[in-house]
Backbone as a chain_set.jsonl record, in Angstrom:
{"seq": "XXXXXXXXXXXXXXXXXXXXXXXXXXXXXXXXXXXXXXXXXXXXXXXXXXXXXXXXXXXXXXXXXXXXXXXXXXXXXXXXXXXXXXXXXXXXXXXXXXXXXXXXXXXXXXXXXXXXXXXXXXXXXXXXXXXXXXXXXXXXXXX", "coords": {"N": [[3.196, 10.209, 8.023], [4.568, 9.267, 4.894], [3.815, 7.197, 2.157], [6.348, 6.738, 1.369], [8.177, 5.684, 3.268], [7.586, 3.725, 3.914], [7.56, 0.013, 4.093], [7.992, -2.974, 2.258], [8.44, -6.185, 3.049], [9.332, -9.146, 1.487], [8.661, -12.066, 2.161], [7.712, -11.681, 5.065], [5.723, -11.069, 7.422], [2.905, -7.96, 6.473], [3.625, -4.685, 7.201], [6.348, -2.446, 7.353], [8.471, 0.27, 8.881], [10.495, 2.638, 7.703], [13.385, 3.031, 9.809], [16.361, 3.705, 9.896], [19.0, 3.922, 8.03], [21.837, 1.757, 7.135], [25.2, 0.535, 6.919], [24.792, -2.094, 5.901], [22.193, -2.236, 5.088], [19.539, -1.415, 6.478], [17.151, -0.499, 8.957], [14.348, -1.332, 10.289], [10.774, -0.872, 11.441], [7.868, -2.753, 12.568], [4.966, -2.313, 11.921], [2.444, -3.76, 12.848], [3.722, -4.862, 15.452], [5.311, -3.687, 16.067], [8.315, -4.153, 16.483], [11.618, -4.505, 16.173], [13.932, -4.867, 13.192], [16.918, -5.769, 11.846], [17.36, -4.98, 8.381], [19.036, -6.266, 5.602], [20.287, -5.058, 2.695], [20.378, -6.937, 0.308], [18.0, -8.61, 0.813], [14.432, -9.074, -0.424], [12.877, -6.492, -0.699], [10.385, -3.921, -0.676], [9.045, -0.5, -1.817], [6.047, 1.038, -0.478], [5.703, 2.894, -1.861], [6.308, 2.698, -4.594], [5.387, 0.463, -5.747], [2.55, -0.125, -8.089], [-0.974, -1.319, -9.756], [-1.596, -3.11, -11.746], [-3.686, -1.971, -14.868], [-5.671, -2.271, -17.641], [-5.069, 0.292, -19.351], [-3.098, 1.4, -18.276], [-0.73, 1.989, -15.348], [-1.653, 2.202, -11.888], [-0.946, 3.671, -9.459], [-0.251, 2.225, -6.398], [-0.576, 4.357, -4.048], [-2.848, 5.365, -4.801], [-4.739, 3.468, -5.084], [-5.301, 2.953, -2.699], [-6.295, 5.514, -2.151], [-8.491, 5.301, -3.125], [-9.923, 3.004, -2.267], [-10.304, 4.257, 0.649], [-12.181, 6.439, -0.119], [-14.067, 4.748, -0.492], [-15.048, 3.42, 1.278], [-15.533, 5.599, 3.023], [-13.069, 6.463, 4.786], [-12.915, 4.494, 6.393], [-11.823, 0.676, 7.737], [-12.245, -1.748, 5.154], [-15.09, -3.16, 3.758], [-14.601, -5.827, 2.856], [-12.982, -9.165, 4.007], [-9.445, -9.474, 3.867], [-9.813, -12.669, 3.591], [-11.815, -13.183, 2.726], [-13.778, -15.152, -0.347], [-12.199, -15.445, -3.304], [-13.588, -14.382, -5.711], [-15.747, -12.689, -4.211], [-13.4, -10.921, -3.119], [-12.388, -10.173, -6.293], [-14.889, -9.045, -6.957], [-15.41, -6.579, -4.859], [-12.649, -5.737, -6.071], [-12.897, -4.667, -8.57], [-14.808, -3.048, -8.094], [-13.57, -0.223, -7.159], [-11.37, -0.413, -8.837], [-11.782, -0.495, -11.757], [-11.06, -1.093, -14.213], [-9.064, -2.842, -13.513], [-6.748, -5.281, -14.513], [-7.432, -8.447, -14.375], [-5.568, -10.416, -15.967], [-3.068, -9.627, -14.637], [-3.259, -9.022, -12.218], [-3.592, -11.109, -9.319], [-5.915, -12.973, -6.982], [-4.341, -13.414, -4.265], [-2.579, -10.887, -4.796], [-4.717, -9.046, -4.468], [-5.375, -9.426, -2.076], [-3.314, -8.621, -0.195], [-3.151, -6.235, -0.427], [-5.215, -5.408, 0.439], [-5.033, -5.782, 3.082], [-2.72, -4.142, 3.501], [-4.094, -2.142, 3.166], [-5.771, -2.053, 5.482], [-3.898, -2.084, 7.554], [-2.783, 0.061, 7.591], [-4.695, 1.96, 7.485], [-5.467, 1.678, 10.474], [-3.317, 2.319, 11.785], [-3.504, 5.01, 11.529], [-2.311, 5.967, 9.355], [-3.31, 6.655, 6.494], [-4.236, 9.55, 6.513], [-2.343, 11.255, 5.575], [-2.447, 10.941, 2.491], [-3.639, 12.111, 1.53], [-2.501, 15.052, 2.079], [-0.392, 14.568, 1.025], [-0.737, 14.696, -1.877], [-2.079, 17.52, -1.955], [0.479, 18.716, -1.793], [1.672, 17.928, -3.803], [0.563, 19.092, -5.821], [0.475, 21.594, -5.213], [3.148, 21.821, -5.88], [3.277, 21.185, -8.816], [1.623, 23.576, -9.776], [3.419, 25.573, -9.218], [5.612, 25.166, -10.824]], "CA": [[4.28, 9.552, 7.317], [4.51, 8.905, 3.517], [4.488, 5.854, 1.725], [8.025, 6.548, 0.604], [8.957, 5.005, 4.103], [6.643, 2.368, 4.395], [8.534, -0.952, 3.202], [6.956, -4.903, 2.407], [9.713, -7.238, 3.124], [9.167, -10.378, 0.916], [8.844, -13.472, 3.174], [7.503, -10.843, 6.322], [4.258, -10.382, 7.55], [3.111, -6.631, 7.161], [4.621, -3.782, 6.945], [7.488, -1.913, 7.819], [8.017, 1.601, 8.289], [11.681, 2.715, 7.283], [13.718, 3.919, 10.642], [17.43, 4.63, 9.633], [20.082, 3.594, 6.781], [22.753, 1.556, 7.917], [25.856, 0.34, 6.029], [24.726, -3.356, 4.733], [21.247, -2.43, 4.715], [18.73, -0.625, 6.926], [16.791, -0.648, 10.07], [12.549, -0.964, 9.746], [10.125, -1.421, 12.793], [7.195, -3.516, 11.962], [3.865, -1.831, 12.11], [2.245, -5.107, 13.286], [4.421, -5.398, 16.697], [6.573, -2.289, 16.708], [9.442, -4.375, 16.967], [12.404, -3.703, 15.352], [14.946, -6.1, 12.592], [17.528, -5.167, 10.772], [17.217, -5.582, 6.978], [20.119, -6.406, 4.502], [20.251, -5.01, 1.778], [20.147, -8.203, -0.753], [16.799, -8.989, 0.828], [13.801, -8.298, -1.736], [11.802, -5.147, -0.347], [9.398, -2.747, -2.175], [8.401, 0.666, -0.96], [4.871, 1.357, -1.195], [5.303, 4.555, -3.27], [6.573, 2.489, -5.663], [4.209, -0.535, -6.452], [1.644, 0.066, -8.987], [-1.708, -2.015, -9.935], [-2.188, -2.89, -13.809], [-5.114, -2.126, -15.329], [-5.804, -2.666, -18.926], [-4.173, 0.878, -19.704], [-1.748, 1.988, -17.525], [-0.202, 1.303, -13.962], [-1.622, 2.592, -11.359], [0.129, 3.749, -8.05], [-0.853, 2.214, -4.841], [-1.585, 5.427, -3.642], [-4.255, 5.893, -5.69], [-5.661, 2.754, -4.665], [-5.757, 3.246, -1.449], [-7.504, 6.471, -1.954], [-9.973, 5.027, -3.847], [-10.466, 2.272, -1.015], [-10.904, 5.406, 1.828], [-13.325, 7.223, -0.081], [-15.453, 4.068, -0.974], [-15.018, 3.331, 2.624], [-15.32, 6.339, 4.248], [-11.855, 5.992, 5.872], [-12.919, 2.957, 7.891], [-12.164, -0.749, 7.516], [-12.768, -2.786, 3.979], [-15.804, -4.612, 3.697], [-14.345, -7.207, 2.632], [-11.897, -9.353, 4.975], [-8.616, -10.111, 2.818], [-9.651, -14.175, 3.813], [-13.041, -13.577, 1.73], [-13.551, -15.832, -1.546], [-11.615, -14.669, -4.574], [-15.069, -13.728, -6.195], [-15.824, -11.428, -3.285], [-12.554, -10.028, -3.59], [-12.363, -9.561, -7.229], [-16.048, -7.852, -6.955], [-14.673, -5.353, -4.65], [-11.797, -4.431, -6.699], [-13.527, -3.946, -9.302], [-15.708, -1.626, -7.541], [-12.255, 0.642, -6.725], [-10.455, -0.311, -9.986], [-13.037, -1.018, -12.817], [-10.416, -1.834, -15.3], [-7.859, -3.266, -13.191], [-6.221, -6.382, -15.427], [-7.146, -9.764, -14.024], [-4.682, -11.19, -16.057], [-1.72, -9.399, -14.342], [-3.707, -8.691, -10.904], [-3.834, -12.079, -8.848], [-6.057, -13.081, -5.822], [-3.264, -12.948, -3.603], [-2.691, -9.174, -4.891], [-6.176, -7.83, -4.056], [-5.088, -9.85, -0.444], [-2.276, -7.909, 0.158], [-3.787, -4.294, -1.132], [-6.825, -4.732, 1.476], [-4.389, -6.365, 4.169], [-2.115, -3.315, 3.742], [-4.663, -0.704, 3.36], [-6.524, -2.031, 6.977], [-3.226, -1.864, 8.406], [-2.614, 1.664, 7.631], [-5.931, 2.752, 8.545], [-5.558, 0.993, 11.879], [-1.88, 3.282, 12.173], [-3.847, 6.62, 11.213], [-1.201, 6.58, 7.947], [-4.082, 7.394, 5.16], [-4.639, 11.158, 6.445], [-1.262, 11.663, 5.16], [-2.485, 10.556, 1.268], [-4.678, 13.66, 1.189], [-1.367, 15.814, 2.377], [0.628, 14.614, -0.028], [-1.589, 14.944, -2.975], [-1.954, 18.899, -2.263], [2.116, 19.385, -1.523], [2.299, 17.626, -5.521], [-0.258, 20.156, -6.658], [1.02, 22.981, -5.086], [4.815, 22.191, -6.981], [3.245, 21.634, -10.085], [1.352, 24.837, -9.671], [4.535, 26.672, -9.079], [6.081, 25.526, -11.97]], "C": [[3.8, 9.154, 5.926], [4.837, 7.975, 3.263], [5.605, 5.766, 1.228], [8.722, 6.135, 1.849], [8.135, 3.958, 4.594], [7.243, 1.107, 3.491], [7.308, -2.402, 3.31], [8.397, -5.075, 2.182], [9.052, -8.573, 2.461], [9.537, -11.368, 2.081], [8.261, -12.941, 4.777], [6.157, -10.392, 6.411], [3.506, -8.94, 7.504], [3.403, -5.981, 6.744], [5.153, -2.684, 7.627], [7.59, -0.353, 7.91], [10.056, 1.702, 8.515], [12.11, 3.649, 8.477], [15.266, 4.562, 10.409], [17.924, 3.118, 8.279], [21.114, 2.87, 7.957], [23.824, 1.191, 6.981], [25.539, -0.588, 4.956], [23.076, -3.136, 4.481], [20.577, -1.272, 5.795], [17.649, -1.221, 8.417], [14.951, -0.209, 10.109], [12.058, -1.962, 11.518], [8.853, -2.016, 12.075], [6.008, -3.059, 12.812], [3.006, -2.747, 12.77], [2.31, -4.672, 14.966], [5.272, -4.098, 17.184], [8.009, -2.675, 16.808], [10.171, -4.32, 15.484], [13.589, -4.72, 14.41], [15.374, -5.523, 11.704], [17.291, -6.128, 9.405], [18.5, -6.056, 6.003], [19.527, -6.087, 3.288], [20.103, -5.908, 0.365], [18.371, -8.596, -0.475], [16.135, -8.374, -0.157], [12.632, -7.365, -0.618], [11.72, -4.205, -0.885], [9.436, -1.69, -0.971], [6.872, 0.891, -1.658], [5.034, 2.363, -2.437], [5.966, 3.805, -4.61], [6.181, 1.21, -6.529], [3.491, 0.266, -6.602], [0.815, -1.312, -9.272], [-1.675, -1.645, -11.043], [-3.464, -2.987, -13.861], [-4.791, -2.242, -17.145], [-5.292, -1.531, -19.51], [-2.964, 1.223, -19.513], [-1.741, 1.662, -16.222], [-1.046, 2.284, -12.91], [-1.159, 2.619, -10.13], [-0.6, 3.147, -6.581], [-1.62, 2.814, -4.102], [-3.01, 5.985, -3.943], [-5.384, 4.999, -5.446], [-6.093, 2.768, -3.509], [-6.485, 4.453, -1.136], [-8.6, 6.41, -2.409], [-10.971, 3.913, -2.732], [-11.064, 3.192, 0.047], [-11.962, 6.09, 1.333], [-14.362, 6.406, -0.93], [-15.457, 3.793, 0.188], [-15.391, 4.145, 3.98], [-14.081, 6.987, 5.273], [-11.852, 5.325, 6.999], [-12.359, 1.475, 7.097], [-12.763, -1.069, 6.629], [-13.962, -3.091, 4.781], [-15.519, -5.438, 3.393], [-13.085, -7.814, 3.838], [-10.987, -10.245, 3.725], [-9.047, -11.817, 2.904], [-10.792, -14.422, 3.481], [-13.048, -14.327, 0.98], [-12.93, -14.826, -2.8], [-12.737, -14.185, -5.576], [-15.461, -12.754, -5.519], [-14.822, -10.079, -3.455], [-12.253, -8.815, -5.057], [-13.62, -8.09, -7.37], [-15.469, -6.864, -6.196], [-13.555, -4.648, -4.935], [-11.743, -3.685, -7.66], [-14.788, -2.574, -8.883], [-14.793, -0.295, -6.824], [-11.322, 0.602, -7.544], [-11.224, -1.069, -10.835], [-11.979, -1.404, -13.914], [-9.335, -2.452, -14.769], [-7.792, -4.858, -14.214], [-6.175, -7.238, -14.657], [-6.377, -10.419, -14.616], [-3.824, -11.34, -15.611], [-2.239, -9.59, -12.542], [-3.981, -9.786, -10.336], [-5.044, -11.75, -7.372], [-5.732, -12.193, -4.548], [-2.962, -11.576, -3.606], [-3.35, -8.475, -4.221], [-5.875, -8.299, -2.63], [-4.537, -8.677, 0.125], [-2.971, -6.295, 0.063], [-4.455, -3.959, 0.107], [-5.96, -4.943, 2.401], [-3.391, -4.637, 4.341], [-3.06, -1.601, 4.236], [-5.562, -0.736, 4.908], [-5.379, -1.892, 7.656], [-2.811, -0.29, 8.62], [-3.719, 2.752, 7.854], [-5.77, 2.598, 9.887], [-4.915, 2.203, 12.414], [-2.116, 4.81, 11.933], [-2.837, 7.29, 10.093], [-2.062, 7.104, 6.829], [-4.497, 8.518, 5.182], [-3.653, 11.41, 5.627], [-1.231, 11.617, 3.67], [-3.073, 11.732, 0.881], [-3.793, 14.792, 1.013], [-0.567, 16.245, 1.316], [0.306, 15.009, -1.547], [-1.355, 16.36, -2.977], [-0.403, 19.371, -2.151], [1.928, 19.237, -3.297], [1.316, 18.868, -6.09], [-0.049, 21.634, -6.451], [2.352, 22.97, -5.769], [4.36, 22.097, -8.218], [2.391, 22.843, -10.39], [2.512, 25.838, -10.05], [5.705, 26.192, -10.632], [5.58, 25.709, -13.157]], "O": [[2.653, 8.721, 5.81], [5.869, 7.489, 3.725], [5.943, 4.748, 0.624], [9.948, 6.155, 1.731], [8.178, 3.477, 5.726], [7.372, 1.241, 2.274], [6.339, -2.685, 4.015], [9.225, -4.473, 1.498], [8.111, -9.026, 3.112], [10.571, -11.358, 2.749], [8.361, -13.765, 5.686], [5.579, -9.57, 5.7], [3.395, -8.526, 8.658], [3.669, -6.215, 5.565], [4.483, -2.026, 8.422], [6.908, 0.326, 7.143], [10.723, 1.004, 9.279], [11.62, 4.777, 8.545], [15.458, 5.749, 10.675], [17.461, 2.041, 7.904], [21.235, 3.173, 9.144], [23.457, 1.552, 5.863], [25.713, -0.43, 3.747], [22.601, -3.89, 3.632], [21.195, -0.212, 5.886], [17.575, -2.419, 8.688], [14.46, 0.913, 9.986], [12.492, -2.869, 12.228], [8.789, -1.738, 10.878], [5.912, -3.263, 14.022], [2.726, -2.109, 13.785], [1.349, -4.278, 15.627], [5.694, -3.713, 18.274], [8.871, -1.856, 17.128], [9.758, -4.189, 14.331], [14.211, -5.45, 15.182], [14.757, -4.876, 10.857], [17.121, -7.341, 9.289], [17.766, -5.1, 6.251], [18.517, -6.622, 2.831], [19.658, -5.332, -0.628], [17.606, -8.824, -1.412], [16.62, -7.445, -0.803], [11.733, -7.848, 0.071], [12.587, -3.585, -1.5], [9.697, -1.823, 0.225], [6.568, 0.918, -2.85], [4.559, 2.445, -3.57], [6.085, 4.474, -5.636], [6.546, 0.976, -7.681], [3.363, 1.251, -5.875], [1.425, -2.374, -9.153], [-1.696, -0.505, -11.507], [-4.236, -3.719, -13.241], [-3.669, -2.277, -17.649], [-4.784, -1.918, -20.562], [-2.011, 1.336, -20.285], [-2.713, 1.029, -15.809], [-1.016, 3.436, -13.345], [-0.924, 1.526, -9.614], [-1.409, 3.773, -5.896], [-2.693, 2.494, -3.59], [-3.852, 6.734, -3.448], [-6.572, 5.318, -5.499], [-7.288, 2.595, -3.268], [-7.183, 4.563, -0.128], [-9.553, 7.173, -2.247], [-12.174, 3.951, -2.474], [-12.232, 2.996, 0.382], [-12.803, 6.446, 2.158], [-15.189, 6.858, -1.722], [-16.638, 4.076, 0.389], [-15.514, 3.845, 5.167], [-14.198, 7.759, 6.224], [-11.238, 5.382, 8.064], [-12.548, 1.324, 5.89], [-13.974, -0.896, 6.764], [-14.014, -3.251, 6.001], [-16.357, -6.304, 3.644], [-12.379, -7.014, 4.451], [-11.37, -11.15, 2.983], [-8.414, -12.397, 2.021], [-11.223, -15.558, 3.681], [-11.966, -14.874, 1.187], [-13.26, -13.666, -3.048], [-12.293, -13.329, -6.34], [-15.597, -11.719, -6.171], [-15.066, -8.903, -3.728], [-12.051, -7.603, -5.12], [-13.493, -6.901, -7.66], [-14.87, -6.06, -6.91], [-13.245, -3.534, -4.512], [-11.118, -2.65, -7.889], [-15.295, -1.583, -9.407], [-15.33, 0.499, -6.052], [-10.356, 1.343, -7.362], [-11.331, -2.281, -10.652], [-12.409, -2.347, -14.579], [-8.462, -2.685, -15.605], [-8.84, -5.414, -14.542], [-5.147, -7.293, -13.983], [-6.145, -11.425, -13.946], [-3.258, -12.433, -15.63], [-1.564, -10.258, -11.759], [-5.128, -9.976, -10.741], [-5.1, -10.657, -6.81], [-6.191, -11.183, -4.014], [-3.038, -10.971, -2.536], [-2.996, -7.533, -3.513], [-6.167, -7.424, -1.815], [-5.16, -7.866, 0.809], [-3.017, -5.479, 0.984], [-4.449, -2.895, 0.726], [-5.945, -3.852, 2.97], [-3.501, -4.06, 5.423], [-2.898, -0.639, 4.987], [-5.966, 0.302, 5.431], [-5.684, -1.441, 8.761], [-2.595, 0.31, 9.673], [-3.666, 3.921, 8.238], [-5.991, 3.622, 10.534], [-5.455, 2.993, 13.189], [-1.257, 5.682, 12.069], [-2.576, 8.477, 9.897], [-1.574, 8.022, 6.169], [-5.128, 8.914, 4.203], [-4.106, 11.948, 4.617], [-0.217, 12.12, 3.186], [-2.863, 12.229, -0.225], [-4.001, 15.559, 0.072], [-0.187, 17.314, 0.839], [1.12, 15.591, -2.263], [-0.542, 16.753, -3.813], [-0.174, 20.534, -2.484], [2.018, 20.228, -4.021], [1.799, 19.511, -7.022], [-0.293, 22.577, -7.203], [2.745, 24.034, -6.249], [4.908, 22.877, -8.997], [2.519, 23.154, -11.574], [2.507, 26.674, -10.954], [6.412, 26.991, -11.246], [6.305, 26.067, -14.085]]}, "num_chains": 1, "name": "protein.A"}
């Protein structure tokens, strides 16, 4: 599965993986528990594929961080545990995003990043980052 159905619900532990459309909103099971709550549409929810980390030039995509986490990792489990000191933290995100922008990039951020990226290791979702990478390189090939 691609992060274009993987959701963060603001105020929700976790994350979501996108199961159908519905009229006022949509229907997500919660990677966590498996269990299942409908969403409304007004609520505030991101899709991974579409958060980005600032760095001092340009944005980078989630995805990218999380592939930079698996292959400083291995594709196992952070060293760090998101509930490290914010010094710990920062050091390891700088060691996976050397220019990322502490001004824009909080704490809390680098929390969430590692918290998401151990959950999607856990769920066997980061083979699928490798996948997707060669589908984009084979269409811009072809055109």
């Amino acid at each position: 599965m691609s992060l274009e159905k993987i959701l963060a619900i603001s105020g929700k532990p976790g994350l979501y993986k996108l199961i159908t459309q519905t009229r006022g909103g949509f229907v997500a099971e919660s990677l966590i528990d498996k269990k299942r709550l409908s969403v409304r549409i007004q609520e505030n929810v991101s899709l991974l594929s579409e958060i980005a980390i600032y760095t001092l030039t340009e944005e980078v995509p989630l995805k990218q961080v999380f592939e930079n986490i698996k292959k400083k990792e291995n594709g196992s489990q952070t060293s760090v545990k998101p509930k490290d000191s914010k010094d710990k933290l920062e050091e390891y995100f700088f060691d996976i995003l050397p220019d990322y922008d502490e001004d824009r990039v909080y704490a809390s951020d680098i929390k969430k990043v590692i918290q998401w990226y151990n959950l999607l290791q856990q769920h066997n979702m980061l083979d699928n980052l490798d996948a997707e990478k060669e589908t984009e390189k084979a269409s811009d090939e072809e055109e």
